[in-house]
Structure formats: structure tokens, C-alpha cells
C-alpha positions in Angstrom: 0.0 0.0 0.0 0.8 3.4 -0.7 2.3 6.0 2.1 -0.4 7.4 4.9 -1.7 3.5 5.5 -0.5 1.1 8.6 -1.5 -2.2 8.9 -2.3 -4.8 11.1 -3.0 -8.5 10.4 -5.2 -10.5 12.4 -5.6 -14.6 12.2 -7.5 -16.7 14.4 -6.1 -19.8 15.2 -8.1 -20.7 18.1 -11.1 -19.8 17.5 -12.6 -23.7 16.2 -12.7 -26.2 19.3 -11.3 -28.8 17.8 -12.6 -31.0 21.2 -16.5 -30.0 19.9 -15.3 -30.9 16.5 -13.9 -34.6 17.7 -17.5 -34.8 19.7 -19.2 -34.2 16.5 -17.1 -36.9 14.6 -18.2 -39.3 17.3 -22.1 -38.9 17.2 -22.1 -38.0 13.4 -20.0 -41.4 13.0 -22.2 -43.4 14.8 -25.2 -42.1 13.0 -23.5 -43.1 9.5 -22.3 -46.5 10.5 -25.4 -47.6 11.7 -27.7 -46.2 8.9 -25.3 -48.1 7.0 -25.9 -51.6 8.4 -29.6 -50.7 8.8 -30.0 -49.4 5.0 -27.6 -52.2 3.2 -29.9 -55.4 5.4 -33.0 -53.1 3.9 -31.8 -52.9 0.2 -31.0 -56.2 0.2 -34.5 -57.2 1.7 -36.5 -55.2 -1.2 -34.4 -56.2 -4.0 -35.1 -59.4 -3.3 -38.9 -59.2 -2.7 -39.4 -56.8 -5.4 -37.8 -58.8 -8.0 -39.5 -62.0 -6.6 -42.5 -61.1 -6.3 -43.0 -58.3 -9.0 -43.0 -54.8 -7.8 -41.1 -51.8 -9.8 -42.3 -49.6 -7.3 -40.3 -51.4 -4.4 -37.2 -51.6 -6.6 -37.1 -48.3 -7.1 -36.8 -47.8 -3.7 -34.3 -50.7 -2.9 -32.4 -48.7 -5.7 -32.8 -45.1 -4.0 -32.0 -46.9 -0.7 -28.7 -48.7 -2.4 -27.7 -44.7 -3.3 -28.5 -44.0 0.5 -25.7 -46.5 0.8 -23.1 -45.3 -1.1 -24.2 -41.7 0.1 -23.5 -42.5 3.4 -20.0 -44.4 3.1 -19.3 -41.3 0.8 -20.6 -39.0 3.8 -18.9 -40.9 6.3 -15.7 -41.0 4.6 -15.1 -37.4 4.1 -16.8 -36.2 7.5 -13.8 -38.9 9.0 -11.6 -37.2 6.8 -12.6 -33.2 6.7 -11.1 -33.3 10.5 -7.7 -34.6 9.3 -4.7 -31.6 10.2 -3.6 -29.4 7.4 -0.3 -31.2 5.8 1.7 -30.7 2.8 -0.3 -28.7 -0.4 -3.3 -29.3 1.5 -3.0 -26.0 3.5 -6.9 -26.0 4.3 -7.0 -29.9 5.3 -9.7 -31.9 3.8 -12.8 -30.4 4.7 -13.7 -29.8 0.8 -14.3 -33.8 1.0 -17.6 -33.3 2.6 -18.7 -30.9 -0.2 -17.5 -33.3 -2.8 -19.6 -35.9 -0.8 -22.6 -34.1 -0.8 -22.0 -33.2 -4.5 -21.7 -36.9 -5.7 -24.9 -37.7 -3.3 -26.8 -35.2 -5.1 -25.5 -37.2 -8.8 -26.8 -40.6 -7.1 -30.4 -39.3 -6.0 -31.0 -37.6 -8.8 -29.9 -40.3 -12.1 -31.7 -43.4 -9.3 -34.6 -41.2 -9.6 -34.0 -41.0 -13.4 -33.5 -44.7 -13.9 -37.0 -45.6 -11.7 -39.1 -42.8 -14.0 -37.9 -44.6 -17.0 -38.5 -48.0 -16.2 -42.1 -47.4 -15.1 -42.9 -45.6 -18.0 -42.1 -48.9 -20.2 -43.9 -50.6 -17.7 -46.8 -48.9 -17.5 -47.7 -50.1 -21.2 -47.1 -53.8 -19.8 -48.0 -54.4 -16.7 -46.8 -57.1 -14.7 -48.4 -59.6 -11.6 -47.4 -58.4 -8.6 -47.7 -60.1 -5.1 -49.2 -57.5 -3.0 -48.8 -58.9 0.8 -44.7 -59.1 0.6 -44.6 -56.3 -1.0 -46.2 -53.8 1.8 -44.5 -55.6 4.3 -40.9 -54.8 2.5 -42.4 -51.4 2.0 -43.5 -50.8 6.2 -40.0 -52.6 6.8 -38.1 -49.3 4.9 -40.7 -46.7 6.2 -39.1 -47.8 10.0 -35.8 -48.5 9.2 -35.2 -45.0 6.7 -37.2 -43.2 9.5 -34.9 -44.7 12.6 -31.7 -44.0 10.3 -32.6 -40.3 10.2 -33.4 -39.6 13.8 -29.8 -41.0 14.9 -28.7 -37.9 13.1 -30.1 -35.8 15.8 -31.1 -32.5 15.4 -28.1 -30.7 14.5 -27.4 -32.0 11.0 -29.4 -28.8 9.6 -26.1 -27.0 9.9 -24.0 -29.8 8.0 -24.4 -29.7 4.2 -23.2 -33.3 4.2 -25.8 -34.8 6.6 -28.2 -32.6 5.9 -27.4 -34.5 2.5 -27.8 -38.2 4.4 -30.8 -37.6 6.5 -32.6 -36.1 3.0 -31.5 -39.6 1.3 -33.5 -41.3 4.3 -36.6 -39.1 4.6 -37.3 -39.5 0.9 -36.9 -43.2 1.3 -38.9 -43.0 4.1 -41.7 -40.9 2.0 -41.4 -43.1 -0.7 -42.0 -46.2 1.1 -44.8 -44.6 2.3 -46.2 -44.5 -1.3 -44.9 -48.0 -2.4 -47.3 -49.8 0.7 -49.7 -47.5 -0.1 -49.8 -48.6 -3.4 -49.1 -52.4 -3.1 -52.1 -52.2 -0.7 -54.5 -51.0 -3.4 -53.1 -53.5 -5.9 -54.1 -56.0 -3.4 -57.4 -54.8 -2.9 -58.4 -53.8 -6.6 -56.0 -55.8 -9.1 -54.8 -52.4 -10.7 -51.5 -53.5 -11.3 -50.8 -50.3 -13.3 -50.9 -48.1 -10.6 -47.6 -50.3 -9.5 -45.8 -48.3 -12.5 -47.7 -45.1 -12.0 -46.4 -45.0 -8.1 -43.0 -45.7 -9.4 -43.2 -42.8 -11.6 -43.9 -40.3 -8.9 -41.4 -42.0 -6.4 -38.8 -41.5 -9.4 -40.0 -37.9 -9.6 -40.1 -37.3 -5.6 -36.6 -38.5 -6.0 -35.4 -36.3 -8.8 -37.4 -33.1 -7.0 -35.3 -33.9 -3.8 -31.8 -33.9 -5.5 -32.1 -31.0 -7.2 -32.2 -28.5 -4.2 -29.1 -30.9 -3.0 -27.2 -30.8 -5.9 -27.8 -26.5 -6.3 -26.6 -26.2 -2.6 -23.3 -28.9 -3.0 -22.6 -26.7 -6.5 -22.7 -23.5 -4.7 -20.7 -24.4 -1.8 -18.0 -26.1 -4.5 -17.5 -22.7 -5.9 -16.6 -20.9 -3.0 -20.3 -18.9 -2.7 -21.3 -18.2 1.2 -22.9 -20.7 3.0 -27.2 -20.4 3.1 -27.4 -20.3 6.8 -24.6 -17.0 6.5 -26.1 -13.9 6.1 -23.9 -11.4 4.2 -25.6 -8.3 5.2 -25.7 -9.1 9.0 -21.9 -10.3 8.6 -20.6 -6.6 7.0 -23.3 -4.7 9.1 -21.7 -6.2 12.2 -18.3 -5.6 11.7 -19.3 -2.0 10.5 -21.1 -1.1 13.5 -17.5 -2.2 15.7 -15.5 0.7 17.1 -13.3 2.7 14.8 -14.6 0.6 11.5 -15.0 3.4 8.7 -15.3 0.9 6.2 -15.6 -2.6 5.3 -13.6 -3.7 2.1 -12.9 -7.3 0.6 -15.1 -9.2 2.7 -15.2 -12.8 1.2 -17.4 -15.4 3.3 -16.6 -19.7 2.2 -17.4 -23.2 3.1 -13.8 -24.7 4.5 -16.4 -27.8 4.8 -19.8 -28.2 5.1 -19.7 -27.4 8.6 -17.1 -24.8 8.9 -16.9 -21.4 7.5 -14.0 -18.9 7.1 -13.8 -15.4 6.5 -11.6 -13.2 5.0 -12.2 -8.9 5.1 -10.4 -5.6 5.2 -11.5 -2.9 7.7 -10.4 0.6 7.3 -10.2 2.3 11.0 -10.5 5.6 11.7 -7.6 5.8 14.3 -9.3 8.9 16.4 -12.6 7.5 17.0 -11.0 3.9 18.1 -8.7 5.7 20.4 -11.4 7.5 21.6 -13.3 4.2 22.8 -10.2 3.2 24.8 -9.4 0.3 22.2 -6.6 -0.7 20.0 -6.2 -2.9 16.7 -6.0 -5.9 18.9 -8.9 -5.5 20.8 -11.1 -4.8 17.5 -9.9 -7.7 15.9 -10.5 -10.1 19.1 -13.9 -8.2 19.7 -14.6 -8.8 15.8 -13.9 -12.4 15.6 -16.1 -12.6 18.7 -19.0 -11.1 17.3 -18.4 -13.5 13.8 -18.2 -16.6 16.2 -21.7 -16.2 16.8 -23.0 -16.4 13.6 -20.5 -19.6 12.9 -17.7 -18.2 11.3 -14.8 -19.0 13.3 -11.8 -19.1 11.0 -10.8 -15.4 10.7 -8.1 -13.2 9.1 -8.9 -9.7 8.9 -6.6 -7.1 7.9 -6.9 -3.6 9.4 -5.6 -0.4 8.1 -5.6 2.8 9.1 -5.3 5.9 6.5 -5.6 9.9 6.1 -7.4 9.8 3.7 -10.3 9.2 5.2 -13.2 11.6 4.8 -13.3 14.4 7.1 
């Protein structure tokens, strides 16, 4: 910078508790691994019935259950590896992992629910028999499991991209279930065996609906835009309301992961009025990334520089 300016550089290193972070890991892990052994016995279970016994409907959601699967091995696998230390060119760590994960989770829900739309559509001009009983019993059996899966996920996962991601895959499931006993019971009851096919083609498209938010969010977040829960205006209008803060320049708001958000900004100070609180560049910057802190962003570096030529 040019003559007149002084600067100050400030980075926060210990903002993030890495012991909340570890606590996280441990109920978020335990969430995936189970959902996994729950979800793979179910996919297994309506594969099996739904090719045995005739139901396009129930396949399509042993398929969208198999992608709940490999969604959550994906999820668990990067939220496992987001909390790995910085080392070598990775200077940010590995928390882009659980972006990537939520990205290729969005791919999976959304070309399962292609493949199930297509299939029933063919079908729908041949029907097939289907054996109504096994069916809705395969169906109640993914309606408890998918619905169990999601609640060991707790509450917190609305602020996690990633298992906000998993616990989507396992509503849907649990939603579309719903709509395959629904509609093996009325097969049962009327012989419509078309309306198999037609409940297919609404699971597929309940299926495609649901990964396209996903897969707009995991996009976003991939290209470096601010997080949804982080407000821009409320971040810049805090930090301009802080003593001494004339200005604030370069503010840039990212994902590190899909739990953890950085910050970057450049505050021009009017020297006189902080002095005239009693502070110093220090305390603004400690004060500042106390303030950011609670509304999530706790990785900080914020530049401050003071100037004449600041309007009179």
C-alpha cells in the first residue's frame, strides 16, 4: 500500500474447538455407521422381494436406498476425513471432502430417480403380476428403518451440508415407502396393477425433486459462494457497527467444509474514534472475531488499516 496506511493482520487460530469438533465426529460417525448396516440389510431385503415377487415400485426404492448406501460411506468417509490436520499442499486440510460428498450424493439421488421414471414408463404399457402382501411388508420394513436412520442424526445435521445430505436420502426413502405400501395395498385390494408403474413414476420424480435442491446447494458451496445459513448483510453490518470501523472492504465469506466457514475482510479504521473508545487494533480484531463466532464463522483473518485519507 501506498504512504499514509498502517496495517495490522489478524488470524485466528483458536477460534474452532477442535474438542467440539472430535465430539461431533463421534455422534455423526455413529449415525453413518449404523444407517449403513440398517440401510444395506434393507436394500437387500427389497431387491429381493421386489424382483421376486413383481413390484417396480419397491425396486425403485431398494435402488434409492442402495444410493442412500453409497451416500452415506461417501458422507462418512469425508466427514472422517474433513477433520484430518492441514499437511503438505493441502494447507486448508480436507474439509472440501464433505462438499465433494454431498455433490456426488446429489449425482446418485437424482440419475436413481432418473432410472426408476424410465423403467415405469415402459412398464406402464405392460404391466406385470405383482404379489401384493410381501410387497407392503418390504415397504412398512423401509418406512421404519429409513425413518430410525434419520433420527440417529439428531437435530443438529441442519447446519452440515453433508448430513443434511444423508438424513434427506432417508426421509425421501422413508416418504417413498410410504407411497410404495400405499400402493401395493391397493393393488391387493383392486388388481390395478398399473398403478404399481404409476407409483414408481412419482417415487422416481419425488426422487429427482429432492436432489435437485441438493445438488444447487453442493454446486454452490464447491465454488466458493457463502454458506445459506450465513447472512452477508448481517456479517458486513456487524463488523461495520465495531468501534473505529470506517469501512468494510474485501469481505469474502466460504465453506472450509460443510460445517465450517471462514472469513476473510479488510477494515479501514478511523484511528481517532477507536482511540477515543479506549481500544486498540488488537482488541477490534479479538472483539470482531467474537462477534463472527456467533453467527459460525470461526476461521478469521482480517486485515486492518488505518489511513488519512479518510473523509473528514
Amino acid at each position: 500500500m501506498g504512504a499514509g496506511h498502517d496495517h495490522h493482520h489478524g488470524h485466528d487460530h483458536h477460534g474452532h474447538d477442535h474438542s467440539s469438533d472430535h465430539e461431533h465426529q463421534r455422534t455423526a460417525g455413529a449415525a453413518f455407521r449404523w444407517s449403513i448396516v440398517l440401510n444395506s440389510n434393507l436394500t437387500a431385503l427389497q431387491l429381493v422381494i421386489g424382483f421376486g415377487f413383481g413390484s417396480l415400485a419397491l425396486i425403485g426404492d431398494a435402488l434409492h436406498n442402495l444410493g442412500d448406501v453409497i451416500g452415506l460411506v461417501l458422507g462418512w468417509g469425508a466427514e472422517r476425513l474433513s477433520l484430518r490436520p492441514p499437511q503438505g499442499r493441502f494447507t486448508y486440510g480436507y474439509g472440501r471432502s464433505t462438499q465433494m460428498a454431498s455433490l456426488i450424493n446429489g449425482l446418485l439421488i437424482f440419475s436413481a430417480g432418473v432410472v426408476v421414471v424410465v423403467e415405469a414408463i415402459q412398464r406402464l404399457a405392460n404391466p406385470v403380476p405383482l404379489i401384493a402382501g410381501p410387497v407392503a411388508w418390504a415397504a412398512a420394513a423401509g418406512i421404519v428403518i429409513n425413518l430410525l436412520s434419520a433420527r440417529l442424526f439428531g437435530h443438529d445435521h441442519h447446519h452440515d451440508l453433508n448430513q443434511r445430505a444423508a438424513v434427506l436420502h432417508l426421509l425421501t426413502d422413508a416418504a417413498v415407502s410410504v407411497a410404495v405400501l400405499i400402493s401395493a395395498i391397493v393393488v391387493g385390494l383392486t388388481g390395478w396393477l398399473w398403478l404399481d408403474a404409476l407409483t414408481a413414476i412419482g417415487v422416481g420424480a419425488a426422487v429427482i425433486w429432492s436432489a435437485t435442491g441438493l445438488l444447487r446447494e453442493a454446486i454452490a458451496l464447491n465454488l466458493d459462494a457463502a454458506p445459506r445459513g450465513v447472512d452477508l448483510g448481517a456479517v458486513e453490518s456487524l463488523l461495520q457497527q465495531l468501534p473505529g470501523v470506517a469501512a468494510v472492504e474485501e469481505l469474502h465469506v466460504w465453506g472450509l467444509s460443510t460445517s465450517r466457514t471462514a472469513l476473510t475482510t479488510h477494515l479501514l479504521i478511523d484511528s481517532d474514534q477507536l482511540s477515543g473508545c479506549g481500544w486498540n487494533g488488537e482488541q477490534l480484531m479479538t472483539e470482531a472475531r467474537k462477534q463472527l463466532a456467533r453467527l459460525g464463522i470461526r476461521k478469521c483473518t482480517i486485515e486492518l488499516e488505518t489511513s488519512d485519507r479518510l473523509p473528514s
